[in-house]
Backbone atoms as SQL, in Angstrom:
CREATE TABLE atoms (id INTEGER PRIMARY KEY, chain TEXT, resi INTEGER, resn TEXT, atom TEXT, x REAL, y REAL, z REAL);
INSERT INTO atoms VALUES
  (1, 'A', 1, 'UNK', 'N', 46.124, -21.729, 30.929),
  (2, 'A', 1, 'UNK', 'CA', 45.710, -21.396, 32.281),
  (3, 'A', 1, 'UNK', 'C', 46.456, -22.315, 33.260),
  (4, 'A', 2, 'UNK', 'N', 46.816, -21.674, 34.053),
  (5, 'A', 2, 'UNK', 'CA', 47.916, -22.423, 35.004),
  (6, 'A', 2, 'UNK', 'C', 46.812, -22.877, 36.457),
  (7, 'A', 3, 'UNK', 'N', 46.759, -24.533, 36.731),
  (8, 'A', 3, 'UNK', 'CA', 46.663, -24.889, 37.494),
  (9, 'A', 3, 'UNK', 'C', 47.180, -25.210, 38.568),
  (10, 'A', 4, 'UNK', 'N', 46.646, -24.558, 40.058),
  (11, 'A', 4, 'UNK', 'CA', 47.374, -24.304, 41.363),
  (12, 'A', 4, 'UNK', 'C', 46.272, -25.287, 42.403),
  (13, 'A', 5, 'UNK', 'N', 46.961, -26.109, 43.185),
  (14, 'A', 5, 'UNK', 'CA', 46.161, -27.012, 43.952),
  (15, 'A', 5, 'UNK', 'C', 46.867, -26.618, 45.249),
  (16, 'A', 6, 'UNK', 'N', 45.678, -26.234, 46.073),
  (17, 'A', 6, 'UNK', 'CA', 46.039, -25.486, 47.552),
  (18, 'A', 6, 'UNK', 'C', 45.668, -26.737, 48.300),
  (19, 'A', 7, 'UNK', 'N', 46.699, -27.383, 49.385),
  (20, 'A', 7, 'UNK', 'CA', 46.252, -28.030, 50.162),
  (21, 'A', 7, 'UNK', 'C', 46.710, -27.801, 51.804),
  (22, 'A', 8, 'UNK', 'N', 45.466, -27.297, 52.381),
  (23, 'A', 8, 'UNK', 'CA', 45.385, -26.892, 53.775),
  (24, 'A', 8, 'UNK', 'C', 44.053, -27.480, 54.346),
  (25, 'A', 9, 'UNK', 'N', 44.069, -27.417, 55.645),
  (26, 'A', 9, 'UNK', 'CA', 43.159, -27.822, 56.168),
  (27, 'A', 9, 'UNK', 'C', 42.226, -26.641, 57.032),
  (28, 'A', 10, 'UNK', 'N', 42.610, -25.323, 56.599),
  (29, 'A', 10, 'UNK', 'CA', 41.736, -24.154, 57.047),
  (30, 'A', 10, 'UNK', 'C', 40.419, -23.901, 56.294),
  (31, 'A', 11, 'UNK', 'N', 39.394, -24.530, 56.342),
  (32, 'A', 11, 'UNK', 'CA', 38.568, -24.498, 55.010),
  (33, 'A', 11, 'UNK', 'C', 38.386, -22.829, 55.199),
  (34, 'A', 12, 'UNK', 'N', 38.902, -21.244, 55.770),
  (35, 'A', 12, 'UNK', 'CA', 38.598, -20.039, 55.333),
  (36, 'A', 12, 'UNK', 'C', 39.533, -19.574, 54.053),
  (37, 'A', 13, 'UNK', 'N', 41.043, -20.453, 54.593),
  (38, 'A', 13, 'UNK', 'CA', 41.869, -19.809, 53.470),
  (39, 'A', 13, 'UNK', 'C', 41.781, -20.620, 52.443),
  (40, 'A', 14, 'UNK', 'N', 41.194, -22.000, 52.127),
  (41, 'A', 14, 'UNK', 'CA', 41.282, -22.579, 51.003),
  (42, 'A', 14, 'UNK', 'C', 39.851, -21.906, 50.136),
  (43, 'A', 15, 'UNK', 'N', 38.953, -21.685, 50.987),
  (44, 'A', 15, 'UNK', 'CA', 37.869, -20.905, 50.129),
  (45, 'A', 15, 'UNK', 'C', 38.614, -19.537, 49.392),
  (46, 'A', 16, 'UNK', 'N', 38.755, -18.890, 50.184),
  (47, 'A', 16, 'UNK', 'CA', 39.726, -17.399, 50.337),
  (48, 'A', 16, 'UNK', 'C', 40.549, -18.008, 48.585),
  (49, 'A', 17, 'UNK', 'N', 41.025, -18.437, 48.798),
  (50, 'A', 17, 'UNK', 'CA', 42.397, -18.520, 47.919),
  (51, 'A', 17, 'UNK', 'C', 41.989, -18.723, 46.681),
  (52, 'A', 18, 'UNK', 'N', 40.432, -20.060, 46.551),
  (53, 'A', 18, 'UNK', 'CA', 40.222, -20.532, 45.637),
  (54, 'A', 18, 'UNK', 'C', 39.418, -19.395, 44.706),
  (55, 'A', 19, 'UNK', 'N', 38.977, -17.987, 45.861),
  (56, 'A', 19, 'UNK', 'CA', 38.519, -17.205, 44.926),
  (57, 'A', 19, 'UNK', 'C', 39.018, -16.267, 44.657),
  (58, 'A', 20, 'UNK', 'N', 40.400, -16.322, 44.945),
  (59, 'A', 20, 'UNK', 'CA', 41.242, -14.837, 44.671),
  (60, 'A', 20, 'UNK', 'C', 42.473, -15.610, 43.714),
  (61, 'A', 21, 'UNK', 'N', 42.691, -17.013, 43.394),
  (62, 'A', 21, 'UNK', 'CA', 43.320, -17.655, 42.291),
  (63, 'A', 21, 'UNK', 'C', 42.075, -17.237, 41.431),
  (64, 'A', 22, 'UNK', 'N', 40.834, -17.624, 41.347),
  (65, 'A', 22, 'UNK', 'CA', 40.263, -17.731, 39.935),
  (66, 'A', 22, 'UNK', 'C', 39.920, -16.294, 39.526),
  (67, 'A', 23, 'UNK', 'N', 39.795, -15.054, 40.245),
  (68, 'A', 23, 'UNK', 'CA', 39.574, -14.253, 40.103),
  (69, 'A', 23, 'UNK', 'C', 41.207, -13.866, 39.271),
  (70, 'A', 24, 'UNK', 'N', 41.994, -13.716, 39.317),
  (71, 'A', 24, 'UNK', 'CA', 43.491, -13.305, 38.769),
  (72, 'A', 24, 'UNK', 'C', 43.800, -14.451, 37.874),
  (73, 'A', 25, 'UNK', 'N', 42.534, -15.391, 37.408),
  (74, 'A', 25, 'UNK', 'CA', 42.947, -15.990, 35.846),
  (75, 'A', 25, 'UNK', 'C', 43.515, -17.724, 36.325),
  (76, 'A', 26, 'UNK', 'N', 44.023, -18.185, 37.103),
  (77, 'A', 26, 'UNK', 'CA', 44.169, -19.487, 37.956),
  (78, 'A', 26, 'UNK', 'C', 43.391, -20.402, 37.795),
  (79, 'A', 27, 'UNK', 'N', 43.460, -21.722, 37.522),
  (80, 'A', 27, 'UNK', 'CA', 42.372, -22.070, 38.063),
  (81, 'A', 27, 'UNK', 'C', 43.020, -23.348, 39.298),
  (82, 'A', 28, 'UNK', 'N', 42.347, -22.956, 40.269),
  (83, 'A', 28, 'UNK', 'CA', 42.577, -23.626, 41.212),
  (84, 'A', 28, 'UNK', 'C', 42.078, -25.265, 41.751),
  (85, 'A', 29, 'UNK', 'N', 42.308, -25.706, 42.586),
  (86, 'A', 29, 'UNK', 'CA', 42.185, -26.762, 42.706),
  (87, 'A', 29, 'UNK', 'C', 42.464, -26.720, 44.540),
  (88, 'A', 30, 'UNK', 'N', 41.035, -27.379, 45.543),
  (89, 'A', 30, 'UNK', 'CA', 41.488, -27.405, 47.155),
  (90, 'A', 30, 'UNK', 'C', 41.011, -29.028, 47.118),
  (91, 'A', 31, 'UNK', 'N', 42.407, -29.212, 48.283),
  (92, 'A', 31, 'UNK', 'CA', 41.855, -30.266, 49.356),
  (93, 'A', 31, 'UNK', 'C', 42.335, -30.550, 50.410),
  (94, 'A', 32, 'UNK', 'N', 41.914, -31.179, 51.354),
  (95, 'A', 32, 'UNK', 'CA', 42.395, -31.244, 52.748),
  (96, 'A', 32, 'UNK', 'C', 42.986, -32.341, 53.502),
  (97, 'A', 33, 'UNK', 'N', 43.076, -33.224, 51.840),
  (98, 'A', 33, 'UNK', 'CA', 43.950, -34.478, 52.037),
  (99, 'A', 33, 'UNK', 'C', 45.572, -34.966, 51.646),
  (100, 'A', 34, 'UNK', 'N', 46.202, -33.898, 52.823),
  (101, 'A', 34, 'UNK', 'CA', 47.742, -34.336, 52.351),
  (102, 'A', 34, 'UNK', 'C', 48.407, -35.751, 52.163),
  (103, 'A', 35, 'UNK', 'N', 47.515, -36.983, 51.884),
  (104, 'A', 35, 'UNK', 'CA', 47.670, -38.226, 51.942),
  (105, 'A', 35, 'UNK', 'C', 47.227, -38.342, 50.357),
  (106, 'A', 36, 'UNK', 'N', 46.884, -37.850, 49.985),
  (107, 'A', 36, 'UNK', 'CA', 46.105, -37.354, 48.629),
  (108, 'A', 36, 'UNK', 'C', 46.985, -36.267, 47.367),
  (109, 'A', 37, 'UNK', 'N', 48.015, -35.917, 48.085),
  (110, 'A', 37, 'UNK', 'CA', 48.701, -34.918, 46.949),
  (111, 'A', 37, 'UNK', 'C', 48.985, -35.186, 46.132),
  (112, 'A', 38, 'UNK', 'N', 49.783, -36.519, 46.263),
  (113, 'A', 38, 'UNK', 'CA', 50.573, -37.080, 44.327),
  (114, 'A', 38, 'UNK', 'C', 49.775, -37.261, 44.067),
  (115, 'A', 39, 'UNK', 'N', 48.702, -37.849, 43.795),
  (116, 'A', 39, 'UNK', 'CA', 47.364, -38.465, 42.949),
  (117, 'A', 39, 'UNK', 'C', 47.060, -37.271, 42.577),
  (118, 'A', 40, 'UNK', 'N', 46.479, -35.902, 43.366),
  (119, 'A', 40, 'UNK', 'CA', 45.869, -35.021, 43.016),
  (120, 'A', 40, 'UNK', 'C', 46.995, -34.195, 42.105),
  (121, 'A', 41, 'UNK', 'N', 48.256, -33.810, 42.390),
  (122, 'A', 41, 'UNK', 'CA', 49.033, -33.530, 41.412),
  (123, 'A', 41, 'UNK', 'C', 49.001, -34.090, 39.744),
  (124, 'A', 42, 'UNK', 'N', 49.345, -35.422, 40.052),
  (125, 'A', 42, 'UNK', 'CA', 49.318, -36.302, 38.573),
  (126, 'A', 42, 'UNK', 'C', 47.985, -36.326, 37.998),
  (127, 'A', 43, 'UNK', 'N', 46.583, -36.273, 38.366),
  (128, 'A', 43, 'UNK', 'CA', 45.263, -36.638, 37.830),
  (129, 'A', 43, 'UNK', 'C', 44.848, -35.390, 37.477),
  (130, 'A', 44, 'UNK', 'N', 45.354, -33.738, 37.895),
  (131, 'A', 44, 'UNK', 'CA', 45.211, -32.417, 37.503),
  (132, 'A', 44, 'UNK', 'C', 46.512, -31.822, 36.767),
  (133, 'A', 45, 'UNK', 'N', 47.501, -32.385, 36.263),
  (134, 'A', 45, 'UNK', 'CA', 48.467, -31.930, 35.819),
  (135, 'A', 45, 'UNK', 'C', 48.763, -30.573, 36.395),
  (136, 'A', 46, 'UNK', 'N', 49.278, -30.628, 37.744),
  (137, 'A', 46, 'UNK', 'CA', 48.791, -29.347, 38.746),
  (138, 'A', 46, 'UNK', 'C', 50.447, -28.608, 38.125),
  (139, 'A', 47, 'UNK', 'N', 50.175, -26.959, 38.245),
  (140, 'A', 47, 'UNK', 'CA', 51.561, -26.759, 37.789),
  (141, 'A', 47, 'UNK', 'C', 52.214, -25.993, 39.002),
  (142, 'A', 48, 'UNK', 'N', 51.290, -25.704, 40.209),
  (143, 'A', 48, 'UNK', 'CA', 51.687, -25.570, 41.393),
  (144, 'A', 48, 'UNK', 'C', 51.536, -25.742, 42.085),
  (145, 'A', 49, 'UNK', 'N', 51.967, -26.145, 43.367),
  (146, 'A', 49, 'UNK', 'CA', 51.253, -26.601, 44.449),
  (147, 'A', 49, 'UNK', 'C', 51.780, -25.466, 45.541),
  (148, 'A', 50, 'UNK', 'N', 50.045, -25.098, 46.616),
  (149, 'A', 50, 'UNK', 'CA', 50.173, -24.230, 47.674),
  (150, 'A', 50, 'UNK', 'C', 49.772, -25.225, 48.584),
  (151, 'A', 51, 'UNK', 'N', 50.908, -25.482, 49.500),
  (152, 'A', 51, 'UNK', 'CA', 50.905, -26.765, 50.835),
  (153, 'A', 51, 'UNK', 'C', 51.235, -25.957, 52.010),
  (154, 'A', 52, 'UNK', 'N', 50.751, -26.271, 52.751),
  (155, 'A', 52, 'UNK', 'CA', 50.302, -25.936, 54.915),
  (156, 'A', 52, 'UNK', 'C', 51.305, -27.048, 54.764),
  (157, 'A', 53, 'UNK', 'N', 52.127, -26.185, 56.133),
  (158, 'A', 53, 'UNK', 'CA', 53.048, -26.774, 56.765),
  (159, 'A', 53, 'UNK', 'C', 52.444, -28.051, 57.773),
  (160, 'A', 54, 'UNK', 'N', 51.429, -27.133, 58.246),
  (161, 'A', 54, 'UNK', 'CA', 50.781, -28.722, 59.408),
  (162, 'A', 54, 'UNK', 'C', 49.025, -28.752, 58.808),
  (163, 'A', 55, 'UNK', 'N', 49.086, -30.129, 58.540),
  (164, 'A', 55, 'UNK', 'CA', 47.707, -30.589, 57.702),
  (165, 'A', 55, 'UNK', 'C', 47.091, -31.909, 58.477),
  (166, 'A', 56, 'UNK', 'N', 46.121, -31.138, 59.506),
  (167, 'A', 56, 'UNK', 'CA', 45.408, -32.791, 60.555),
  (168, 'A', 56, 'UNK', 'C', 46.475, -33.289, 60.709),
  (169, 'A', 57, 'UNK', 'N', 47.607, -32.685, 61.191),
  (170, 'A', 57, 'UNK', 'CA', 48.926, -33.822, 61.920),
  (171, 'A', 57, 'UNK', 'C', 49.844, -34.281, 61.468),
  (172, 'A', 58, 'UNK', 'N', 49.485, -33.625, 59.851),
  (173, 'A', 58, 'UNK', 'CA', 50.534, -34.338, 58.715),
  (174, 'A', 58, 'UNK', 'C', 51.298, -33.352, 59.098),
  (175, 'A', 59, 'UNK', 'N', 52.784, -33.798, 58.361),
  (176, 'A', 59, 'UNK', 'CA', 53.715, -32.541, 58.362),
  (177, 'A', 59, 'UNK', 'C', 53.883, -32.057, 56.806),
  (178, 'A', 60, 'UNK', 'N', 53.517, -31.097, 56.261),
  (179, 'A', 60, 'UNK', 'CA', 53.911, -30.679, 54.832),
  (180, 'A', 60, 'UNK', 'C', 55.340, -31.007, 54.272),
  (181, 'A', 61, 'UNK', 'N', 56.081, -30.949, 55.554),
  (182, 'A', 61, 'UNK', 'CA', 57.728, -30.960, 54.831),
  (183, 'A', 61, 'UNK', 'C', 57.840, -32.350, 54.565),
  (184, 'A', 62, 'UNK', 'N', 56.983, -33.170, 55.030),
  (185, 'A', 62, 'UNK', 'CA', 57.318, -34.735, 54.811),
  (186, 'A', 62, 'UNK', 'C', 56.467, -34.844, 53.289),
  (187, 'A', 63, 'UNK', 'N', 55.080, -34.599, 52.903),
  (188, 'A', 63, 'UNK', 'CA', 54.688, -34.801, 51.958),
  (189, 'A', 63, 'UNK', 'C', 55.351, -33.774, 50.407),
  (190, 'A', 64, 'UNK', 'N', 56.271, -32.313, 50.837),
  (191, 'A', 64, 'UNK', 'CA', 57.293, -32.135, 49.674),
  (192, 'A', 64, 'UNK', 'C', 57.993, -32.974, 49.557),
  (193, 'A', 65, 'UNK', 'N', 58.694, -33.645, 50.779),
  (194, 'A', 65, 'UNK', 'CA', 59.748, -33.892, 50.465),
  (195, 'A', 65, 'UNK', 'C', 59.293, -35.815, 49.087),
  (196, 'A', 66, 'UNK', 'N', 58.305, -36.129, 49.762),
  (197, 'A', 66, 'UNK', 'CA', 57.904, -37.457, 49.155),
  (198, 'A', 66, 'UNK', 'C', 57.320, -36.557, 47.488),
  (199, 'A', 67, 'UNK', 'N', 56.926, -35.509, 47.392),
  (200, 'A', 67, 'UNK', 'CA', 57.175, -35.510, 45.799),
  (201, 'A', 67, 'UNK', 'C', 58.197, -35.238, 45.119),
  (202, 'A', 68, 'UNK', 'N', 59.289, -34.379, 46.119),
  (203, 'A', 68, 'UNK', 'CA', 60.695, -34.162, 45.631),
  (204, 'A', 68, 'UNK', 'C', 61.258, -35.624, 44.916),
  (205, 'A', 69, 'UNK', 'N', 60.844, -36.485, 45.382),
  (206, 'A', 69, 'UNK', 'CA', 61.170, -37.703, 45.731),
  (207, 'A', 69, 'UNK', 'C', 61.150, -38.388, 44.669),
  (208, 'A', 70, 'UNK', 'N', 59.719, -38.278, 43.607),
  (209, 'A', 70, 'UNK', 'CA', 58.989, -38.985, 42.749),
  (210, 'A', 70, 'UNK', 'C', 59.755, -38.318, 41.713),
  (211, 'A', 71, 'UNK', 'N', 60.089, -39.386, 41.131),
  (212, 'A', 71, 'UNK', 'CA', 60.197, -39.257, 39.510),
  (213, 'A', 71, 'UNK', 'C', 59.191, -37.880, 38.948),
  (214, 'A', 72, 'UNK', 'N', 57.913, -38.550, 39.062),
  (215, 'A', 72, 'UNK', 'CA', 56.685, -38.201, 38.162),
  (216, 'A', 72, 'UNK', 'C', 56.488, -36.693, 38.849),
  (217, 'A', 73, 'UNK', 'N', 57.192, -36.275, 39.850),
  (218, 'A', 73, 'UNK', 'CA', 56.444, -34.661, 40.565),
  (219, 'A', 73, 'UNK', 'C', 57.915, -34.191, 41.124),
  (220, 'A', 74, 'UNK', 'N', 58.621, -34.704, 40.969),
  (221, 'A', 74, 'UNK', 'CA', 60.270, -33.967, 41.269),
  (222, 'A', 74, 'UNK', 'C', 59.612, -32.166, 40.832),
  (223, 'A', 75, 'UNK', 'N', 59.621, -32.532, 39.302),
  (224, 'A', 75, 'UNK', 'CA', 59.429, -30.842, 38.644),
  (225, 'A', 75, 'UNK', 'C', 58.725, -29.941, 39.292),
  (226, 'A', 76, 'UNK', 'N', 57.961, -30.319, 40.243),
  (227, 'A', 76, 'UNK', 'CA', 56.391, -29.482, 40.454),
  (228, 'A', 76, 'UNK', 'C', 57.059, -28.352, 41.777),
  (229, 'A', 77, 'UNK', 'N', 56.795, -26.878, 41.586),
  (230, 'A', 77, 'UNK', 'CA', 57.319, -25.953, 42.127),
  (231, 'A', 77, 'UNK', 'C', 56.295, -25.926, 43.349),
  (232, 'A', 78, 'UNK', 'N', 56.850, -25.762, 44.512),
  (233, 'A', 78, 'UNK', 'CA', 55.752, -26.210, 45.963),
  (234, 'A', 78, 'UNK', 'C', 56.185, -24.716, 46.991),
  (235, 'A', 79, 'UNK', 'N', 55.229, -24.105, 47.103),
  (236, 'A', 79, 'UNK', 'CA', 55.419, -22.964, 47.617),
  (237, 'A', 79, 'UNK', 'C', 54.735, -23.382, 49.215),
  (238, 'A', 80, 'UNK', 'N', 55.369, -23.493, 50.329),
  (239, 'A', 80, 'UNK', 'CA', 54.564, -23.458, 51.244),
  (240, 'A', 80, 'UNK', 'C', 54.309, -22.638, 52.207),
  (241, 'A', 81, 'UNK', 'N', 53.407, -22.880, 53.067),
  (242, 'A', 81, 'UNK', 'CA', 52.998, -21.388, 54.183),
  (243, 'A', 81, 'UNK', 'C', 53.140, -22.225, 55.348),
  (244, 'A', 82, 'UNK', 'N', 53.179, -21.714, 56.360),
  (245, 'A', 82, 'UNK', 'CA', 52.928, -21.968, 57.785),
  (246, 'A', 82, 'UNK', 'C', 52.687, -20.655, 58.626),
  (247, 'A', 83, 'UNK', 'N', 52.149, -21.250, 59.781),
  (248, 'A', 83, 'UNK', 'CA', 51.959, -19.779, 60.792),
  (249, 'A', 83, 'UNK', 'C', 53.804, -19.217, 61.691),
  (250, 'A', 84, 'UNK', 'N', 54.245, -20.885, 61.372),
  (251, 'A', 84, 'UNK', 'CA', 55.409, -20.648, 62.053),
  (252, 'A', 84, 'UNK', 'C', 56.896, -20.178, 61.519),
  (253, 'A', 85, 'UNK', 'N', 57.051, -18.630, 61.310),
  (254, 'A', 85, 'UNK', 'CA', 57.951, -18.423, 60.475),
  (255, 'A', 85, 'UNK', 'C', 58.896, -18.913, 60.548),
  (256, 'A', 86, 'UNK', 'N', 59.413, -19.391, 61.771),
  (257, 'A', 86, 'UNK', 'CA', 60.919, -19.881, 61.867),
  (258, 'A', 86, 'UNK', 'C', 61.252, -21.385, 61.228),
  (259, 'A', 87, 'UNK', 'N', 60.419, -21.882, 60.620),
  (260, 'A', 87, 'UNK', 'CA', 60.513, -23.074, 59.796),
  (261, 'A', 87, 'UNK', 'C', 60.790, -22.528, 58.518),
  (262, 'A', 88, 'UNK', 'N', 61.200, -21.776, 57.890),
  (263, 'A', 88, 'UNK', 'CA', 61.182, -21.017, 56.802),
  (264, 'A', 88, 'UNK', 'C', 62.100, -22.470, 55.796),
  (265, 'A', 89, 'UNK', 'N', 63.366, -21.724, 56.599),
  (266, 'A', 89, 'UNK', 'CA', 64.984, -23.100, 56.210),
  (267, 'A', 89, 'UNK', 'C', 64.535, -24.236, 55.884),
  (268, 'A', 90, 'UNK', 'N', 63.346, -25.089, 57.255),
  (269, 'A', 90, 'UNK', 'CA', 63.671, -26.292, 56.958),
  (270, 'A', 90, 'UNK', 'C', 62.729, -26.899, 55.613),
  (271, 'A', 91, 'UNK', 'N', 61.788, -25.819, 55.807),
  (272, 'A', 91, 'UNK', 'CA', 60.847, -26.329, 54.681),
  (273, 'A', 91, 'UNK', 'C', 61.885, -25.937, 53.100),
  (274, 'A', 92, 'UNK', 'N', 62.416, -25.146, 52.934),
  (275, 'A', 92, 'UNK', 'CA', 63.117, -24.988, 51.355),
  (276, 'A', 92, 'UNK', 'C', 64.195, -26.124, 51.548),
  (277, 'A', 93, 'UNK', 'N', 64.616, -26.424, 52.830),
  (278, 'A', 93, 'UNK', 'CA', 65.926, -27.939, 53.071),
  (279, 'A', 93, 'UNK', 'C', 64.650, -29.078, 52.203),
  (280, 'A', 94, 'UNK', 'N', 63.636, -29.204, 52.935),
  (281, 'A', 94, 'UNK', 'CA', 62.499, -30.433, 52.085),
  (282, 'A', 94, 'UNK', 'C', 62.289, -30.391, 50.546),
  (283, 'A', 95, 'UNK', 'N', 62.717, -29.294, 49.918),
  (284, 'A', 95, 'UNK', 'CA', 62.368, -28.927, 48.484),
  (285, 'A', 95, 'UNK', 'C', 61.628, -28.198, 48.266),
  (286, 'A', 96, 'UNK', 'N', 61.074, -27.257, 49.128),
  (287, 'A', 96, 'UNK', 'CA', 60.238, -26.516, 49.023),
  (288, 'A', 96, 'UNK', 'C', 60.674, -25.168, 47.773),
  (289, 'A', 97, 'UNK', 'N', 60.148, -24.682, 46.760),
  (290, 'A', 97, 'UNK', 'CA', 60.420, -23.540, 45.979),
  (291, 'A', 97, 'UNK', 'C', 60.920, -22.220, 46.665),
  (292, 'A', 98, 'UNK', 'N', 59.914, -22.041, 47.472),
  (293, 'A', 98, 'UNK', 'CA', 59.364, -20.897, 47.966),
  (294, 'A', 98, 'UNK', 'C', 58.575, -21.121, 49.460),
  (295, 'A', 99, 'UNK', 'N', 58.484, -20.059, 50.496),
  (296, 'A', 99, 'UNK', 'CA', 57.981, -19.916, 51.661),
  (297, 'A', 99, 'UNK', 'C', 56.662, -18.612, 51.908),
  (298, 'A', 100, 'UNK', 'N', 55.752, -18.933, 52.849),
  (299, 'A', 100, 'UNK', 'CA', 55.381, -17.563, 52.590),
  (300, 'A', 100, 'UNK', 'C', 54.467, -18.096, 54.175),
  (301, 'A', 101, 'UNK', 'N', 54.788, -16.932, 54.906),
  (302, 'A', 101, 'UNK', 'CA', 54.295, -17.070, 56.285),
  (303, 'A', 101, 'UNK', 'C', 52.335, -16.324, 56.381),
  (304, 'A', 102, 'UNK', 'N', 52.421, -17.234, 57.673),
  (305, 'A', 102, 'UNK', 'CA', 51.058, -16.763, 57.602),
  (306, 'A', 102, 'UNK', 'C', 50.625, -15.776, 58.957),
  (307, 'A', 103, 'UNK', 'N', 50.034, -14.891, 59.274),
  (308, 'A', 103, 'UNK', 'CA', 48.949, -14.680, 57.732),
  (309, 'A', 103, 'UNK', 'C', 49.888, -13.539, 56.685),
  (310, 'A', 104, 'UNK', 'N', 49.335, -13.893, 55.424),
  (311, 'A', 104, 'UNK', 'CA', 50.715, -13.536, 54.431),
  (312, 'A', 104, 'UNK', 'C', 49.652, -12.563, 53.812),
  (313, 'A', 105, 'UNK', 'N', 50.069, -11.208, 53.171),
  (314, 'A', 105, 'UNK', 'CA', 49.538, -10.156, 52.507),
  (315, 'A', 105, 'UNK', 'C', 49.291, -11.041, 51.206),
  (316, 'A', 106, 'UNK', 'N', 48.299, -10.470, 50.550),
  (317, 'A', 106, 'UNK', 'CA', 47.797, -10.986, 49.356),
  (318, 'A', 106, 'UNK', 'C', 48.837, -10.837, 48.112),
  (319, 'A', 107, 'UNK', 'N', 49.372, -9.364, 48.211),
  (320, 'A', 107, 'UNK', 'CA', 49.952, -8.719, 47.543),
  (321, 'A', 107, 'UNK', 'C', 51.491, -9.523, 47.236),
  (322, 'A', 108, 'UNK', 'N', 51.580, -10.252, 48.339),
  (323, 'A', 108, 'UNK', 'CA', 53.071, -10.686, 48.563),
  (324, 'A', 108, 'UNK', 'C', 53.121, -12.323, 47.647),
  (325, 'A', 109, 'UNK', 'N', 51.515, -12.823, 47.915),
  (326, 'A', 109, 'UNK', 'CA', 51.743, -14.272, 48.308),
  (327, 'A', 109, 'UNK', 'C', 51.745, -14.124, 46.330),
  (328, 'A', 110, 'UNK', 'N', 50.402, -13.389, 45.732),
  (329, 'A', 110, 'UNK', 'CA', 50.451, -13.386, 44.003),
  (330, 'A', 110, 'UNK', 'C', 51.729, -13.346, 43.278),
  (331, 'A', 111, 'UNK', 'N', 52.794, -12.098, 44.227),
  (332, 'A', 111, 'UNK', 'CA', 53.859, -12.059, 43.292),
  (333, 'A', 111, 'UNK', 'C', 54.914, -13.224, 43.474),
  (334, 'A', 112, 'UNK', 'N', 54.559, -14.041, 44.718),
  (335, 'A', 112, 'UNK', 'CA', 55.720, -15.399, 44.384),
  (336, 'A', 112, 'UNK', 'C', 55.259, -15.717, 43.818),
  (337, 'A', 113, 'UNK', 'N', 53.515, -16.770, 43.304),
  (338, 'A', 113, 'UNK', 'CA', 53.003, -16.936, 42.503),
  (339, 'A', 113, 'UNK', 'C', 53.462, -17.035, 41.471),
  (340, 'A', 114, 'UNK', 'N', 53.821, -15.234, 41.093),
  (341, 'A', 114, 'UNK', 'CA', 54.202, -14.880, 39.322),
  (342, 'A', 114, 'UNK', 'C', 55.499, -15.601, 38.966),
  (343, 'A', 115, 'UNK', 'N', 56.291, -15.528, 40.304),
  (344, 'A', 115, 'UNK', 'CA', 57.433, -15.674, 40.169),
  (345, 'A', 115, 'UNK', 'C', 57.934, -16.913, 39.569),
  (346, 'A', 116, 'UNK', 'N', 57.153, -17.855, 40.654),
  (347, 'A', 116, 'UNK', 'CA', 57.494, -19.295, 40.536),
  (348, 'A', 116, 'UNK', 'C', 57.118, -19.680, 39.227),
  (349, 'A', 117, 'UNK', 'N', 55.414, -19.002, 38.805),
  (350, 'A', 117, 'UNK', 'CA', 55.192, -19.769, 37.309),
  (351, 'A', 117, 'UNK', 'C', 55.870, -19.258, 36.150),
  (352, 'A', 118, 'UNK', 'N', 56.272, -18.017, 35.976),
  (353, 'A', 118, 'UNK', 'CA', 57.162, -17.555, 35.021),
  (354, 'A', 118, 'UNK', 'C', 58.308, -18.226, 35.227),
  (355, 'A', 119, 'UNK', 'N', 59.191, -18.819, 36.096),
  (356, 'A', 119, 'UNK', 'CA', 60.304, -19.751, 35.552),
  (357, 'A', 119, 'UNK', 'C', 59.947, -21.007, 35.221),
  (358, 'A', 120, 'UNK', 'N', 58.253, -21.331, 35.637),
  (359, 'A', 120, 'UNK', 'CA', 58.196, -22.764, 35.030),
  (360, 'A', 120, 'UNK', 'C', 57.932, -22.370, 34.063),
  (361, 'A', 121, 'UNK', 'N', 57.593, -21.226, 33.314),
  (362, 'A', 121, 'UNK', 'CA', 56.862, -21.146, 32.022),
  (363, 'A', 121, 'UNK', 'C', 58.240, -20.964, 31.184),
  (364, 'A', 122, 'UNK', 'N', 59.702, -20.338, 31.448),
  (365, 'A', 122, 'UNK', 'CA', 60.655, -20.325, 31.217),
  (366, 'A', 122, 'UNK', 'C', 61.002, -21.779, 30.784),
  (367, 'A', 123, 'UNK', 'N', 60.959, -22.535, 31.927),
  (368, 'A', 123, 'UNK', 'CA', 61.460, -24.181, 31.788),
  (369, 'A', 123, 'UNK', 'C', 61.025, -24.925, 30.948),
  (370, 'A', 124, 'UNK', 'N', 59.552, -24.444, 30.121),
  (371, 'A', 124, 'UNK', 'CA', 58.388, -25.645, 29.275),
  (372, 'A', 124, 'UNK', 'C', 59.100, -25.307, 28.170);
């Protein structure tokens, strides 16, 4: 079972998400502390991470780019969202996997999902 840790600070879409990951087999993981990601990555052996571009002021592209960064979470495939599509570039420039704007069809956001974990499941 592939673990996905959503970190946003919308508590509708992190509810939202956490029950439409576990419902499609996921098991998920929320929090609203982007000061908190590597820990929560490394202490859940997370195998994806869903990160908000802007989190209480944080910037998401700064906290990919600080796991791009790490030894220990380089690997970890980071799909992020924002409301603001035109950041698309800079967030995949940070290391980002994948992009997915908001508000994003359900339909759209599962099949990057598939996407991203079938090449990590390729990579294991």
């Amino acid at each position: 079972m592939f673990k996905i840790l959503v970190v946003d600070d919308d508590h509708m879409i992190c509810e939202m998400l956490k029950l439409m990951l576990t419902h499609k087999g996921y098991l998920p993981f929320i929090s609203n502390k982007p000061d908190q990601t590597v820990d929560n990555v490394l202490d859940s052996a997370i195998d994806l991470l869903i990160l908000d571009q802007f989190i209480f002021g944080v910037s998401g592209m700064a906290v990919c780019k600080e796991l791009k960064e790490n030894q220990l979470t380089a690997h970890l495939p980071i799909l992020m969202m924002s409301a603001d599509n035109e950041i698309k570039s800079e967030c995949l420039a940070a290391g980002a996997t994948d992009f997915i704007a908001k508000p994003f069809d359900m339909k759209e956001l599962f099949l990057k999902i598939e996407t991203i974990l079938m090449d990590v499941s390729i990579d294991k």
